[in-house]
N, C-alpha and C positions, 0 to 999 in steps of 0.2 A: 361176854366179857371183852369184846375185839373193840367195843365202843369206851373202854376203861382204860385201854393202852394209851390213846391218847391223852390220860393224866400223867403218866407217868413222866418227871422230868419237871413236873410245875410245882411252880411254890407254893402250899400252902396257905390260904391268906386267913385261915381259921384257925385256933386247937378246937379240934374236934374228940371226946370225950364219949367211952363206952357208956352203959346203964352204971356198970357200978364207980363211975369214975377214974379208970384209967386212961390216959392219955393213949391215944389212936395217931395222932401226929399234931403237934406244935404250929403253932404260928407262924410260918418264915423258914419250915423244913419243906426238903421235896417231897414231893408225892413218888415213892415207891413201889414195886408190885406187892411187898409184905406191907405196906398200909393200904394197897386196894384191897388185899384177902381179909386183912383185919376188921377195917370199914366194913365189910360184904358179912363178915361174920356178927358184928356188933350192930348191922341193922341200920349204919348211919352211910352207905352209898351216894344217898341225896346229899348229905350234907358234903361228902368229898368233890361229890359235881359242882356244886355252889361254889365250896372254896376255891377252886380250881379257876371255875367260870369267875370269880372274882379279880383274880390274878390276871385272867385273859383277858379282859375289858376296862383295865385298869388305865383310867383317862392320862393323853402323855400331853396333851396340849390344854392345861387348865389356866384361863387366862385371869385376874384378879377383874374384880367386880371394878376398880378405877379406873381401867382400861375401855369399858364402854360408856357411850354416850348414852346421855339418860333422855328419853323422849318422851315419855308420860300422853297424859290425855288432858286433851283442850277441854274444858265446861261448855256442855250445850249452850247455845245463845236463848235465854228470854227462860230459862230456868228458875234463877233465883233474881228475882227481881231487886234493884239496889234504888 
């Protein structure tokens, strides 16, 4: 569980959901040691790592698609004959 501590303190980027549909933690709440116990009991551990890991690799320089130059591909020469 010492590789679990380090969720503690991240935000959430899932709700993640027991079998019978109880909410485990929310979308946009922190991760807790009583929602890693919970997780750990409800059998959704993986999904707390994901959510976590979602949050920790969350892109901070996303540039707009009209910001780069479009460079495309030349047509082979003697391909389509005109």
């Amino acid at each position: 569980m010492a590789d679990l501590g380090n969720l503690i303190g991240t935000p959430s980027k899932l709700t993640i959901l027991d079998d019978e549909g109880h909410i485990i933690v929310k979308e946009g709440e922190v991760i807790t040691y009583g929602v890693i116990i919970a997780a750990r009991d409800a059998g959704r551990l993986d999904d707390l790592r994901m959510s976590a890991a979602m949050a920790a690799r969350e892109p901070s320089d996303i540039q707009p698609v009209s910001e780069y130059e479009e460079i495309g591909e030349e047509e082979p020469e003697h391909v389509h004959p005109e």
